[in-house]
MMTF fields as JSON, N, C-alpha, C and O atoms, coordinates in Angstrom:
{
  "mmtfVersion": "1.0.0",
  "mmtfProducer": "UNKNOWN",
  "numBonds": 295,
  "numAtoms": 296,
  "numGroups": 74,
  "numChains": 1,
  "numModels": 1,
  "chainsPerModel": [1],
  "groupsPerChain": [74],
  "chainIdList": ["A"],
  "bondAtomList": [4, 2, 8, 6, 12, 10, 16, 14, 20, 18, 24, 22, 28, 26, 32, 30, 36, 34, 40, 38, 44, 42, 48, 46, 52, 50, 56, 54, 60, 58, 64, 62, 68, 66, 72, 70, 76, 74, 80, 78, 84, 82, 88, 86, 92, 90, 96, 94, 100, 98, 104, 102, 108, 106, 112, 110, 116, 114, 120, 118, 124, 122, 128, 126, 132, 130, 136, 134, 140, 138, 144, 142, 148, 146, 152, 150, 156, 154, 160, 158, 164, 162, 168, 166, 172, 170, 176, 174, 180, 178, 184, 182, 188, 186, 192, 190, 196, 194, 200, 198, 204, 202, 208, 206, 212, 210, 216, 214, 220, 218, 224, 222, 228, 226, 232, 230, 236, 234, 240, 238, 244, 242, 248, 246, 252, 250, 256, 254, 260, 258, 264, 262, 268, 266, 272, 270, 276, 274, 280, 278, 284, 282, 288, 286, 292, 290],
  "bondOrderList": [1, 1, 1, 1, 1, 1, 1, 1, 1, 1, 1, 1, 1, 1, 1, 1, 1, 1, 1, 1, 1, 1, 1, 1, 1, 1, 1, 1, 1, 1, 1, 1, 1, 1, 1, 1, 1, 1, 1, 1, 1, 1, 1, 1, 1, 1, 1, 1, 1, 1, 1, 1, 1, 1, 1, 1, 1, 1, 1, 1, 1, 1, 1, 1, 1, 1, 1, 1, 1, 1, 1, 1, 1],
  "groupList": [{"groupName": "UNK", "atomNameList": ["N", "CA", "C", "O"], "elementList": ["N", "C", "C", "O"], "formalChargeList": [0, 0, 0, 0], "bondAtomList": [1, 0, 2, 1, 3, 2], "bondOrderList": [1, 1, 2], "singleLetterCode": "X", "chemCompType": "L-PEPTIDE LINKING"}],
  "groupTypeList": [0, 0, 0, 0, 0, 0, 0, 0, 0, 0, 0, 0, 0, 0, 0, 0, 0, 0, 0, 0, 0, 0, 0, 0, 0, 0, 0, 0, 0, 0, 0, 0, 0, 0, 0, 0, 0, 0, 0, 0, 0, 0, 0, 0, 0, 0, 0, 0, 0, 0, 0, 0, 0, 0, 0, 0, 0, 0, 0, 0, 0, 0, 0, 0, 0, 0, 0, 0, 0, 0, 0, 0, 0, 0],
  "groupIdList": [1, 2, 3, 4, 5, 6, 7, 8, 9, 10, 11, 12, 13, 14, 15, 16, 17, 18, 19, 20, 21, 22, 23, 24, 25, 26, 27, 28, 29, 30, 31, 32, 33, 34, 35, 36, 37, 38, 39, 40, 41, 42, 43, 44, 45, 46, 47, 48, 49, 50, 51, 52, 53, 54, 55, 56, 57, 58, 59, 60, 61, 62, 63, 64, 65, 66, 67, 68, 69, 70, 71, 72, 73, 74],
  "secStructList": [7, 7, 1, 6, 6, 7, 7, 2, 2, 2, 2, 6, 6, 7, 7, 2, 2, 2, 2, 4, 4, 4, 4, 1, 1, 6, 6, 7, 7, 7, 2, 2, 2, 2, 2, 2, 2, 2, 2, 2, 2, 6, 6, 6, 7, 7, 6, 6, 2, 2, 2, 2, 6, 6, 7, 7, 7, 2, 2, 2, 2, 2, 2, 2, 2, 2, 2, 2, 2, 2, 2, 2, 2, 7],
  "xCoordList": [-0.804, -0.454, 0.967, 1.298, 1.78, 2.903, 3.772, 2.906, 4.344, 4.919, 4.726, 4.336, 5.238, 4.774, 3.404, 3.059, 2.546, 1.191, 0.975, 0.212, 1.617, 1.313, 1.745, 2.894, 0.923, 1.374, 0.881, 0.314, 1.039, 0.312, -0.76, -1.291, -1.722, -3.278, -3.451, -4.492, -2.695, -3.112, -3.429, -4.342, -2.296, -1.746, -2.763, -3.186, -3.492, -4.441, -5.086, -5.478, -5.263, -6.26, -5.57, -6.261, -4.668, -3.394, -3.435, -3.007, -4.102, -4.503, -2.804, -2.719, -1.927, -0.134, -0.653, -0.736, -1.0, -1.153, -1.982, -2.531, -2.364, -3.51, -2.65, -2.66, -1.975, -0.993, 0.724, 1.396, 0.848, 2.214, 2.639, 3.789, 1.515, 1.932, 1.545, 1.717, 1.168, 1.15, 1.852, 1.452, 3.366, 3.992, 5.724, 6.724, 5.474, 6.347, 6.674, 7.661, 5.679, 5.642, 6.342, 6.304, 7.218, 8.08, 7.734, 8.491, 6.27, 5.941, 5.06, 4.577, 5.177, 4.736, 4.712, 5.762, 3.848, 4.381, 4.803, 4.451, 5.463, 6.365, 5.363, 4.177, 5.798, 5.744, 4.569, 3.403, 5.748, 4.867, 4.204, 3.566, 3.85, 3.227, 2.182, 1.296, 1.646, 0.702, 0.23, -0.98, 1.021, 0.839, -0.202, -0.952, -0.11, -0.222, -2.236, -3.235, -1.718, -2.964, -4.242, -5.376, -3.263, -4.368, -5.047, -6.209, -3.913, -4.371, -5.37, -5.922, -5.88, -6.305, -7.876, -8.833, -8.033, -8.698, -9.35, -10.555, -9.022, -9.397, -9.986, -10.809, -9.642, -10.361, -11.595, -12.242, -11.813, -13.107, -13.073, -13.925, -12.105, -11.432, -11.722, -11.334, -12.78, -13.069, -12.006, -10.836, -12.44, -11.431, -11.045, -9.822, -11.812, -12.045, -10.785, -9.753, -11.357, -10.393, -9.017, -8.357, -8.58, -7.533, -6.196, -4.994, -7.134, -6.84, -6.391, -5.37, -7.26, -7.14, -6.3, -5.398, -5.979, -5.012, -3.96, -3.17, -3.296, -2.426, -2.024, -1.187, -2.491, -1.868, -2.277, -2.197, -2.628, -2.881, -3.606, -4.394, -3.121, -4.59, -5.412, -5.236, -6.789, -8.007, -8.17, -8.619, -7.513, -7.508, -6.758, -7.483, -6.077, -5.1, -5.863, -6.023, -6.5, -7.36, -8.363, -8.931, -8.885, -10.202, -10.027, -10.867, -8.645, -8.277, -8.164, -8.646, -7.645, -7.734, -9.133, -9.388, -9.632, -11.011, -11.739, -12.118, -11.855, -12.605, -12.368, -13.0, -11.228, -10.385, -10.404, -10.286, -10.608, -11.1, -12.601, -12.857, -13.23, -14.281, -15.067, -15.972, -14.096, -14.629, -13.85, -14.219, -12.889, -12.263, -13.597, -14.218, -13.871, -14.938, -16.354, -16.542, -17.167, -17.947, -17.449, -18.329, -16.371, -15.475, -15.717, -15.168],
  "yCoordList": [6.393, 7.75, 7.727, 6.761, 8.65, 8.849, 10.382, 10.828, 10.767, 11.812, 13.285, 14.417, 12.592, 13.934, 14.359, 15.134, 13.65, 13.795, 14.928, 15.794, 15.015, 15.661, 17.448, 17.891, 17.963, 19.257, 20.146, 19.52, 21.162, 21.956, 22.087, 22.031, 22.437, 22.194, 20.86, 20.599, 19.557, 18.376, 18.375, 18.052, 18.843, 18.787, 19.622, 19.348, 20.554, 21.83, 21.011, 19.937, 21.186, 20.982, 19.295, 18.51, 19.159, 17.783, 18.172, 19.291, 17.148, 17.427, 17.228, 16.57, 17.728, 17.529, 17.613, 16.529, 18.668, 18.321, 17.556, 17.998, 16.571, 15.717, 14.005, 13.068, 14.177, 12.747, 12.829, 11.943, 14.33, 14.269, 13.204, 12.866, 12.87, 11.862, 10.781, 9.93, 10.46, 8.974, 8.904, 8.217, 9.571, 9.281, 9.01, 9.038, 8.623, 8.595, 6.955, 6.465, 6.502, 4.843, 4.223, 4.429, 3.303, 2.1, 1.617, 1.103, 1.939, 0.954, 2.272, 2.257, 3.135, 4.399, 4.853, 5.208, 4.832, 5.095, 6.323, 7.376, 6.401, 7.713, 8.704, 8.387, 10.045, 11.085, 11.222, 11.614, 10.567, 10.702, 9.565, 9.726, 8.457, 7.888, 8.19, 7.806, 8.844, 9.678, 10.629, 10.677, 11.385, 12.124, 11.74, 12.562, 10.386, 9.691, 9.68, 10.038, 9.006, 8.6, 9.681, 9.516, 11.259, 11.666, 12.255, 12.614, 12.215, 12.672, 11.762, 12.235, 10.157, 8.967, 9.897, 10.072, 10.337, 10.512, 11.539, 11.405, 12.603, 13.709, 13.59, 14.414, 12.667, 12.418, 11.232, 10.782, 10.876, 10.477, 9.396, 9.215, 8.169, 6.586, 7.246, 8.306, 5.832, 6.037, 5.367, 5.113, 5.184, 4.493, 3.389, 3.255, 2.295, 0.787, 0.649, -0.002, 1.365, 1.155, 1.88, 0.906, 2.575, 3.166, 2.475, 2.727, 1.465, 0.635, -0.828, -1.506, -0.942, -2.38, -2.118, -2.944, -1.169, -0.981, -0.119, -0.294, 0.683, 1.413, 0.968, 1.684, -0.175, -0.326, 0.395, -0.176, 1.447, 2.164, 1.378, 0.432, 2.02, 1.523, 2.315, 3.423, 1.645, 1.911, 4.058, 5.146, 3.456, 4.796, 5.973, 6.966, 6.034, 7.101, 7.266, 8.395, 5.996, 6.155, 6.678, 7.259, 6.648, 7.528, 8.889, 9.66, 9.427, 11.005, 11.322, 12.453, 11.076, 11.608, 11.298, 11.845, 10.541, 10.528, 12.0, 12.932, 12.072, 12.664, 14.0, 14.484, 14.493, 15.758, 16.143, 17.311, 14.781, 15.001, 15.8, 16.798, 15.03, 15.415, 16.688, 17.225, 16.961, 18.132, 19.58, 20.74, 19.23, 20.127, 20.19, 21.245, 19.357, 19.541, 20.585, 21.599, 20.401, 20.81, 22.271, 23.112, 22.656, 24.074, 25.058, 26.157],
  "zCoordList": [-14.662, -14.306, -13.75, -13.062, -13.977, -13.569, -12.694, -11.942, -12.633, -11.923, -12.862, -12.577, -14.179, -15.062, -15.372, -16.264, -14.375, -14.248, -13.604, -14.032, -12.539, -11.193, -11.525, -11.531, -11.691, -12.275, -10.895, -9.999, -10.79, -9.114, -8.94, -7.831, -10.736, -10.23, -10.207, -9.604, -10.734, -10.247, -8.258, -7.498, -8.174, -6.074, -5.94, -4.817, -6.414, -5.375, -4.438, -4.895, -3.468, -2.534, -1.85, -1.2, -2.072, -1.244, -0.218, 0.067, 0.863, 2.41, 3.293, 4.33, 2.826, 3.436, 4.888, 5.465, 5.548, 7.153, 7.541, 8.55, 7.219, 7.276, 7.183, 7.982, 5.849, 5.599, 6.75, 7.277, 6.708, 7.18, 8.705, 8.983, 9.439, 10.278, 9.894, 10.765, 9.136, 8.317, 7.516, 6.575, 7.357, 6.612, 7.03, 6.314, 9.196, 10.05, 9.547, 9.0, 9.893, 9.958, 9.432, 8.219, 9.814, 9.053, 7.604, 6.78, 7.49, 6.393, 5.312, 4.18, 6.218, 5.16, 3.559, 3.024, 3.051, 2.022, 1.306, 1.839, 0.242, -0.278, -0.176, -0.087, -0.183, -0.858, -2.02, -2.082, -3.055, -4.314, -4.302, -5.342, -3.875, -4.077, -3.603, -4.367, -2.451, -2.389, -3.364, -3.588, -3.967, -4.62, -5.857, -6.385, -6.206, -6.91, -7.029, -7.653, -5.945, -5.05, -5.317, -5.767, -4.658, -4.52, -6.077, -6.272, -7.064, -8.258, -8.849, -9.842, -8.374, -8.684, -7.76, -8.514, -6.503, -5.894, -6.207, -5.994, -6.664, -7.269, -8.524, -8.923, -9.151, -10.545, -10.166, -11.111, -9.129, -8.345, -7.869, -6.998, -8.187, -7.709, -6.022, -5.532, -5.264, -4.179, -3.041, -3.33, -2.048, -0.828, -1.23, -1.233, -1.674, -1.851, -3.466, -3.628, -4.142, -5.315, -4.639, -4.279, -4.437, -3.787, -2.841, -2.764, -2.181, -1.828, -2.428, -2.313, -2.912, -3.756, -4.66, -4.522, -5.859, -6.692, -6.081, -7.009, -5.261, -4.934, -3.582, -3.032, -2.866, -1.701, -0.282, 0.805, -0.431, 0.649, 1.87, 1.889, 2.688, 4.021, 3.785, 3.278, 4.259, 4.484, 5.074, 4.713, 6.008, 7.044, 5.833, 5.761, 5.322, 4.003, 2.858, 2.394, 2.193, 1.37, 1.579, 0.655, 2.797, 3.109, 3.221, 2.756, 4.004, 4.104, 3.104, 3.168, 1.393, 0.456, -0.697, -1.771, -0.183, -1.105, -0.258, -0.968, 1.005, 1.755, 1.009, 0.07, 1.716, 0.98, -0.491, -0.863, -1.57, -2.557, -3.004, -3.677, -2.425, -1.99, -1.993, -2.631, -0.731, -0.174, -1.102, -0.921, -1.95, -3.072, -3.989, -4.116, -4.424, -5.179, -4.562, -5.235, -3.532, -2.889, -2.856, -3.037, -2.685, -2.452, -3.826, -3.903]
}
């Protein structure tokens, strides 16, 4: 997946006030690489894969599976 992925109904429901202070940190990762993420998360890839292939921490991968989630349930 890549950037020309990310279209606005890809982003609907992108938890931004949720990541925006995890994205202070020295070691933070991008923007879009979140973006990335959450389009990986939304199409149903859980915490564990999220992690293991995209790098994320535990704690980031879980706010956008969750948020995934709960888009769906909505």
């Amino acid at each position: 997946m890549d950037e020309s992925s990310l279209t606005s109904r890809a982003l609907e429901g992108f938890p931004m006030e949720a990541v925006r202070p995890l994205l202070l940190g020295p070691s933070a990762p991008s923007l879009n690489h979140l973006c990335i993420a959450w389009a990986y998360a939304a199409r149903g890839h859980d915490t564990a894969w999220l992690v293991r292939h995209l790098g994320l921490s535990a704690e980031l991968a879980r706010l956008l599976t969750d948020a995934a989630a709960a888009r769906l349930r909505d």
